[in-house]
GUDRENBA-310010 format. One record per residue: residue number from 1; x, y, z of N, C-alpha, C, CB in turn. Coordinates in steps of 0.001 Angstrom, whole numbers, plus 500000, padded with zeros to 6 digits. Each point is the difference from the previous one (the first is absolute). Glycine has a CB too. Layout:
// GUDRENBA-310010
+-------+--------+--------+--------+--------+--------+--------+--------+--------+--------+--------+--------+--------+
| gulum |    nc1 |    nc2 |    nc3 |   cac1 |   cac2 |   cac3 |    cc1 |    cc2 |    cc3 |   cbc1 |   cbc2 |   cbc3 |
+-------+--------+--------+--------+--------+--------+--------+--------+--------+--------+--------+--------+--------+
|   NUM |      X |      Y |      Z |      X |      Y |      Z |      X |      Y |      Z |      X |      Y |      Z |
...
+-------+--------+--------+--------+--------+--------+--------+--------+--------+--------+--------+--------+--------+
***
This chain:
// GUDRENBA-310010
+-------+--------+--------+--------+--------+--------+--------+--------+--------+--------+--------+--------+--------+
| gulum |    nc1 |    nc2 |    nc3 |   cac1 |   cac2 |   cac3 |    cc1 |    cc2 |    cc3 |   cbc1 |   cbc2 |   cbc3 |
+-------+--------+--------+--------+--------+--------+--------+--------+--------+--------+--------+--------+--------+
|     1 | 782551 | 583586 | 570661 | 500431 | 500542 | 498749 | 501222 | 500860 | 500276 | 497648 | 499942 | 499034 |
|     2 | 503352 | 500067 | 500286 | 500910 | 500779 | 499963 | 500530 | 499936 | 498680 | 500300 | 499853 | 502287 |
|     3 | 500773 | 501463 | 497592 | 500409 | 500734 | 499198 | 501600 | 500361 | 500279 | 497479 | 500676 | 499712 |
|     4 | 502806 | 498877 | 499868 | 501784 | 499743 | 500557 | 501217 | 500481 | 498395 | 499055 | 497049 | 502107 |
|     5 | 501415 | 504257 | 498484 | 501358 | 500224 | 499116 | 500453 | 499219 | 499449 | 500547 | 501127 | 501023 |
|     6 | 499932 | 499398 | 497927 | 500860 | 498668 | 498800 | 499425 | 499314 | 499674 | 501600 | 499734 | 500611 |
|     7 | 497005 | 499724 | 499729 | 499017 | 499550 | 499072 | 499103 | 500410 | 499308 | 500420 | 499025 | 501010 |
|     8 | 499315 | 500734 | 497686 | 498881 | 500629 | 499110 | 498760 | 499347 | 500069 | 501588 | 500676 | 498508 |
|     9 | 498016 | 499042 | 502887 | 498088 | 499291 | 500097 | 499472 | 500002 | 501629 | 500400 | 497810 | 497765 |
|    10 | 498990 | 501872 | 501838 | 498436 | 500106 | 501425 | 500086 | 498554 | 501052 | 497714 | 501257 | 497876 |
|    11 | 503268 | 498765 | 502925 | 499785 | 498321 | 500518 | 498876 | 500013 | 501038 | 502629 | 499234 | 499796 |
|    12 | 496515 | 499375 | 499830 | 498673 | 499729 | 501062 | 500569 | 498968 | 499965 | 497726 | 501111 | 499770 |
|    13 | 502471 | 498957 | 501710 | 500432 | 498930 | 500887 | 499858 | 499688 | 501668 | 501343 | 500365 | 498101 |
|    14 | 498396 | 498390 | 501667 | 499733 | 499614 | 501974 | 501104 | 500275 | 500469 | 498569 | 498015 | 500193 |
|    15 | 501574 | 502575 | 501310 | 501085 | 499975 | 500509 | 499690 | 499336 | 501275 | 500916 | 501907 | 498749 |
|    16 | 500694 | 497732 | 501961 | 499695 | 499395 | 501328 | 500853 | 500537 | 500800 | 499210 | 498028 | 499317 |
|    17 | 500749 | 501687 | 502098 | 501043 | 500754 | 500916 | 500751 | 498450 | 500834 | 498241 | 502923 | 500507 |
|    18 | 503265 | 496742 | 498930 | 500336 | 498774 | 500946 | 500132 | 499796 | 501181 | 500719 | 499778 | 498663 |
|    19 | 499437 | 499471 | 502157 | 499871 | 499510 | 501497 | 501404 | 500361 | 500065 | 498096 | 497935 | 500375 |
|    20 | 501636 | 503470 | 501008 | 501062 | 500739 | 500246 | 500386 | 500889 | 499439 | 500377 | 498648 | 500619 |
|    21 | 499187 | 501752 | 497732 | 500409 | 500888 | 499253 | 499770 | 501293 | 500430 | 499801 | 498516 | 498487 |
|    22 | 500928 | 502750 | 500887 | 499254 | 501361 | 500091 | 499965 | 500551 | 498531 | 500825 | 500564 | 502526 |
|    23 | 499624 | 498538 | 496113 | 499213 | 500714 | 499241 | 498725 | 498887 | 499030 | 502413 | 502001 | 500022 |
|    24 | 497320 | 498520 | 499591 | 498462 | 499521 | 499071 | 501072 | 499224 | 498562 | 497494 | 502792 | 500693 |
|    25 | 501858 | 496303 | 498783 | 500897 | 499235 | 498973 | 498784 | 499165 | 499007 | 502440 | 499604 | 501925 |
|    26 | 497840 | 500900 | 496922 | 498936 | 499240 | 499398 | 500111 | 499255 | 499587 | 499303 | 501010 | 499784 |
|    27 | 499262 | 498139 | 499457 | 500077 | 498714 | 499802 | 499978 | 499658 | 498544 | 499025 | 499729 | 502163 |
|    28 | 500681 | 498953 | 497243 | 500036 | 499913 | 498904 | 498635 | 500135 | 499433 | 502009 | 498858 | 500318 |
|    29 | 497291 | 501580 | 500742 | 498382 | 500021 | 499177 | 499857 | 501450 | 499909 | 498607 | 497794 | 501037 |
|    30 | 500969 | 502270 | 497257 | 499931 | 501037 | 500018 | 500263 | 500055 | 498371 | 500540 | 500568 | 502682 |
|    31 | 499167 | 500939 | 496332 | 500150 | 500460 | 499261 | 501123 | 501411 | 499637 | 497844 | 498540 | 500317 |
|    32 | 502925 | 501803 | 498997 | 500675 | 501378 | 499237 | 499137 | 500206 | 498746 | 502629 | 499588 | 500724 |
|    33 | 496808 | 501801 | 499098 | 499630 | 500456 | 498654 | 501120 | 501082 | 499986 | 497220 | 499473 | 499788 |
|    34 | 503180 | 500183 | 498250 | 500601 | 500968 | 499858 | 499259 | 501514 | 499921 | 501402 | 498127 | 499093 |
|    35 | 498951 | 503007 | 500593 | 499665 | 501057 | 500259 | 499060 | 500398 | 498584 | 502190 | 500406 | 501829 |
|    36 | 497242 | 499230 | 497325 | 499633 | 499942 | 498777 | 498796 | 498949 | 500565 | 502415 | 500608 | 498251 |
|    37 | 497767 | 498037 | 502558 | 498793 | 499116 | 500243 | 499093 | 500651 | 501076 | 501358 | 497865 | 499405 |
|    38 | 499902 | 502804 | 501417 | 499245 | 500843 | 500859 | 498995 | 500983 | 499737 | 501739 | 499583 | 500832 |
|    39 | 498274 | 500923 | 498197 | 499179 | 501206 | 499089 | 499007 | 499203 | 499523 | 501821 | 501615 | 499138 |
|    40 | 498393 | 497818 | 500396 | 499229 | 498718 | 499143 | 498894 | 499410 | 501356 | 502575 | 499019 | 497985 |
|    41 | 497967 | 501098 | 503278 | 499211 | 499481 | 500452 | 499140 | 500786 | 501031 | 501394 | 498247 | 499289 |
|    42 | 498841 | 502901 | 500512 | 499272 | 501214 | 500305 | 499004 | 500221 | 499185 | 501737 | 500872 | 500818 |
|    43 | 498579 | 499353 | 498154 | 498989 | 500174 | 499140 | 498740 | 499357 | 499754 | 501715 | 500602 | 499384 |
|    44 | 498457 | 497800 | 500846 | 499214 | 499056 | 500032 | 499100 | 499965 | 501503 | 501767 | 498846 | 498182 |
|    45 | 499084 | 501494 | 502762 | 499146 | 500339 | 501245 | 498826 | 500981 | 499771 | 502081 | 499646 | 501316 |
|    46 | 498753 | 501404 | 498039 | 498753 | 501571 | 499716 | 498719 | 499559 | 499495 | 501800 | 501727 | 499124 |
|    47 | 498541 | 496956 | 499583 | 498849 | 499598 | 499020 | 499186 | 499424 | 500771 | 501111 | 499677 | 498060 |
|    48 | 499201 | 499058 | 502818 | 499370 | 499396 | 500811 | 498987 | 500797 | 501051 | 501950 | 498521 | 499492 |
|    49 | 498979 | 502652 | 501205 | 498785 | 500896 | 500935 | 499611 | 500670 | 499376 | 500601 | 500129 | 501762 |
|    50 | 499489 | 500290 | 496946 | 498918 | 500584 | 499130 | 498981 | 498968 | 499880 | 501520 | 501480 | 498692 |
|    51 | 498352 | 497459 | 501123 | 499294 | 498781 | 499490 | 498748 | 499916 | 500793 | 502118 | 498737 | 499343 |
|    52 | 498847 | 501035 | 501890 | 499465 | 499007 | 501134 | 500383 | 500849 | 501068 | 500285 | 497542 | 499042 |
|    53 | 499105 | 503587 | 501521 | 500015 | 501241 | 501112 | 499484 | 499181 | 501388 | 499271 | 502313 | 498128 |
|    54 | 499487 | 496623 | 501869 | 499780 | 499585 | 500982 | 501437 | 498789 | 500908 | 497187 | 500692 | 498657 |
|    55 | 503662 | 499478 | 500254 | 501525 | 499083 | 500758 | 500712 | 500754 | 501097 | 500688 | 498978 | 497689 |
|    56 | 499140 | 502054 | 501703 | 500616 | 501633 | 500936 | 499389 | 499825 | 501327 | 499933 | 502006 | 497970 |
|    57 | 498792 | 497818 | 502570 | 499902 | 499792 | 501471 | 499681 | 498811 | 500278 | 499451 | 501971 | 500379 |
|    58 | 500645 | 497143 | 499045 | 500199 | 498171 | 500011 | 500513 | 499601 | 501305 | 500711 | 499725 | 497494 |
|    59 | 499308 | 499527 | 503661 | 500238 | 500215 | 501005 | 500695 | 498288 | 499868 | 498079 | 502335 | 501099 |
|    60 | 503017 | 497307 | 499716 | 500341 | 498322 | 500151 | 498922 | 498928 | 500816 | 502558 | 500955 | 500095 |
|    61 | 497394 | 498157 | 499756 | 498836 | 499281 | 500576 | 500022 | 499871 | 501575 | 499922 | 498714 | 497803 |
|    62 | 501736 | 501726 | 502419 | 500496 | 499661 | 501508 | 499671 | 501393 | 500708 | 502152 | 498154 | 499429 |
|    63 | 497473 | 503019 | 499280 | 499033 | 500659 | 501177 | 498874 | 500792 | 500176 | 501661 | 499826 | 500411 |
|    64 | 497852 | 499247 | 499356 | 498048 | 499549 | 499469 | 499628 | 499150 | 501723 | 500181 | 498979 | 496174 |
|    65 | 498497 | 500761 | 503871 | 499528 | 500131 | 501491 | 500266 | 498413 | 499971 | 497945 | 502296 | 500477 |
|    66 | 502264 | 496699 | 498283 | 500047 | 498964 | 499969 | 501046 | 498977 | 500727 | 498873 | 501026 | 498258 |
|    67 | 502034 | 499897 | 501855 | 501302 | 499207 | 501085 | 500235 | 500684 | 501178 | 501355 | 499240 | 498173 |
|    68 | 497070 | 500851 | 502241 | 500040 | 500139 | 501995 | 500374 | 499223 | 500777 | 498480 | 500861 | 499985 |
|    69 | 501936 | 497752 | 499459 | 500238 | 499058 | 500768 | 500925 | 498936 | 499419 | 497915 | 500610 | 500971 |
|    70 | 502900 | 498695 | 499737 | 500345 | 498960 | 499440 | 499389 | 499211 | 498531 | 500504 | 500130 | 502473 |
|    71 | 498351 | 498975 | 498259 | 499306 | 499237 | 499260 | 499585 | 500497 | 498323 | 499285 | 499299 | 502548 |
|    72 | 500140 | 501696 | 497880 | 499861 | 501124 | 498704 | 500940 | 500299 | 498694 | 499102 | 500993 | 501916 |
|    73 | 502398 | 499413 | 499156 | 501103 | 500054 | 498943 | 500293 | 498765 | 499260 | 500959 | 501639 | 501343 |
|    74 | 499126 | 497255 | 499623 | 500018 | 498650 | 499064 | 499354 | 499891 | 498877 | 500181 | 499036 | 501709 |
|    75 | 498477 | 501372 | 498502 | 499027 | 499763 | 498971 | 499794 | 500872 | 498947 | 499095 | 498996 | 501561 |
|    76 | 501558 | 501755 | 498180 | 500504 | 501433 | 498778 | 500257 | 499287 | 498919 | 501302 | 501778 | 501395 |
|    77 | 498390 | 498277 | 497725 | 499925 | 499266 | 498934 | 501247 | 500692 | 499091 | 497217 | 499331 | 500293 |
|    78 | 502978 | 502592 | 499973 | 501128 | 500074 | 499315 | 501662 | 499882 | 500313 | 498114 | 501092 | 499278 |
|    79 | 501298 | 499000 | 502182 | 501423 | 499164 | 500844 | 500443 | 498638 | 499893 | 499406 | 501317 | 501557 |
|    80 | 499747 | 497956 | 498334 | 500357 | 498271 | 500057 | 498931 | 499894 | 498620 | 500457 | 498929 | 503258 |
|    81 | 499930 | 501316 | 495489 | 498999 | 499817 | 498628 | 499590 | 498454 | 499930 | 501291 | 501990 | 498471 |
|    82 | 499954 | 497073 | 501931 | 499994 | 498462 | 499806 | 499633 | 498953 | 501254 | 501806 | 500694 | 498284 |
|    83 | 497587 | 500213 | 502582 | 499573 | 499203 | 501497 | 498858 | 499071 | 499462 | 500456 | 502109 | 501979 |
|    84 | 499359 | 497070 | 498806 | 498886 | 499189 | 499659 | 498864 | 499812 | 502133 | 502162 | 498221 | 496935 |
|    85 | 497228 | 503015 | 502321 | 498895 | 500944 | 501320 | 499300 | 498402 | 500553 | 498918 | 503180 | 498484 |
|    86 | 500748 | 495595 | 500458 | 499107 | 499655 | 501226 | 500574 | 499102 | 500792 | 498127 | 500367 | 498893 |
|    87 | 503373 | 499584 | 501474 | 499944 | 499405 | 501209 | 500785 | 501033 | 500810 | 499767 | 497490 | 499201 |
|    88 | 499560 | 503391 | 500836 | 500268 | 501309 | 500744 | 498436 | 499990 | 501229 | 501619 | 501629 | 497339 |
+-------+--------+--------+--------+--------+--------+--------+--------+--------+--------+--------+--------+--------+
***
């Protein structure tokens, strides 16, 4: 995420570092909210952890005891949603 002069918004964006480079350069994936969507989308965050408090210590699946191993991570259902497990 950054926040860069002369612009009026919030850019979320991937960045990468090129082969050989020394600075960071981003990519095209990614979102700008203007500064008004940005609020807008604060606000909607607040409602949500008002809502739903158990999201607040929600943990990623990658680090849950379930991907101790190779085999395991394969089989994550929210990592690979479209795998097809039985010829695993």
């Amino acid at each position: 995420m950054s926040v860069t002069s002369g612009f009026q918004c919030v850019d979320f964006r991937q960045f990468y570092m090129p082969y050989g480079g020394v600075e960071v350069r981003p990519t095209k994936k990614g979102v700008a909210l203007r500064i008004r969507e940005w609020v807008e989308f604060l606000r909607v965050v607040e409602l949500i952890n008002d809502a739903y408090p158990d999201l607040g210590t929600a943990l990623p699946c990658y680090m849950e005891g379930d991907h101790a191993n190779q085999m395991s991570a394969l089989q994550c259902s929210e990592c690979y949603p479209f795998l097809d497990t039985s010829s695993i």
